[in-house]
C-alpha positions as CSV (number, residue, x, y, z in Angstrom):
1,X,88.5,33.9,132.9
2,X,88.6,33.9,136.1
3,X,89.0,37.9,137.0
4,X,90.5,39.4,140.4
5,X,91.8,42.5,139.9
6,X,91.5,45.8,137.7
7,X,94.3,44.5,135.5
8,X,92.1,41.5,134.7
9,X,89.2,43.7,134.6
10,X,91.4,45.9,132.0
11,X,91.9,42.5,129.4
12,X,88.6,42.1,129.7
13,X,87.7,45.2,128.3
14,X,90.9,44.8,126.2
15,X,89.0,42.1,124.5
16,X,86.2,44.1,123.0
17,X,88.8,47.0,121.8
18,X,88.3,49.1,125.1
19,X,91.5,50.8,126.3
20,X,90.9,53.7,129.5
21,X,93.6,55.4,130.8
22,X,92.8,58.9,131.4
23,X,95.8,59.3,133.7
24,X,93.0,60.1,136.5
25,X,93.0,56.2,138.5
26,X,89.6,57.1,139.8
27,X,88.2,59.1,136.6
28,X,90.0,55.5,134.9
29,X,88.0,53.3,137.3
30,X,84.4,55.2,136.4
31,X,85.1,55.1,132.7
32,X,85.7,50.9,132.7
33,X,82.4,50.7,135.0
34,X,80.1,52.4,132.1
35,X,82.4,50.3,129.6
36,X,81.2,47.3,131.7
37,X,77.8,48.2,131.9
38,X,77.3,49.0,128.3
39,X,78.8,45.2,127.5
40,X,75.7,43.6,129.9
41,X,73.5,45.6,128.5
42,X,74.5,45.0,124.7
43,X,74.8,41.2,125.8
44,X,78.3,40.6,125.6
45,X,79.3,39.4,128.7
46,X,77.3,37.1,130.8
47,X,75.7,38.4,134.2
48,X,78.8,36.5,136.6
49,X,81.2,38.8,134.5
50,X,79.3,41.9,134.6
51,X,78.8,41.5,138.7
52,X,82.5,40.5,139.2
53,X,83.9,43.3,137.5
54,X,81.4,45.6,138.7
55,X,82.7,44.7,142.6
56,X,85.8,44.6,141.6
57,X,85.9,48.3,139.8
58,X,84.0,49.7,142.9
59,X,86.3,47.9,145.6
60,X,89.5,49.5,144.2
61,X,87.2,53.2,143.7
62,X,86.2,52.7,147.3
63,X,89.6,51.9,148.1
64,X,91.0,54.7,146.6
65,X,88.8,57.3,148.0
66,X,89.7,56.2,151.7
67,X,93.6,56.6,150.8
68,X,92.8,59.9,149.5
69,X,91.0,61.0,152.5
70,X,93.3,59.8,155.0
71,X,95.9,61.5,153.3
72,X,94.1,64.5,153.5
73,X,93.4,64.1,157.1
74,X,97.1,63.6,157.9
75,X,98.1,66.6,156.3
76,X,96.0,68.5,158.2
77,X,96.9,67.0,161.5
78,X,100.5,68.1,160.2
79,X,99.7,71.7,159.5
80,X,98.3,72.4,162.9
């Protein structure tokens, strides 16, 4: 399985009886990336898996954060 984005990330997990939703995206996004680590370290997935979804998890986080702070940032510029 070839994965690309959270989604695929998501079936992944799916696949071991793993379902987040929190309805927090980021609080979402930090759960799967223990879930992720706990299946590397129990052996489950292989160390390509692990390191994909890891950078993908973290890309969309990262992603994520900088939305959230530019959208701060422009309310502000609109409040002054």
């Amino acid at each position: 399985m070839k994965m690309k984005t959270v989604y695929d990330v998501q079936q992944l997990l799916k696949k071991f009886g793993t379902f987040v939703y929190t309805g927090d995206r980021i609080g979402d996004l930090e759960l799967m990336e223990m879930d992720i680590d706990e299946l590397y370290q129990m052996e489950f997935i292989q160390t390509e898996v692990f390191q994909l979804a890891k950078l993908i998890l973290r890309k969309e986080k990262r992603q994520l954060q900088e939305t959230k702070r530019r959208l701060y940032t422009w309310q502000i510029t609109l409040s002054e």
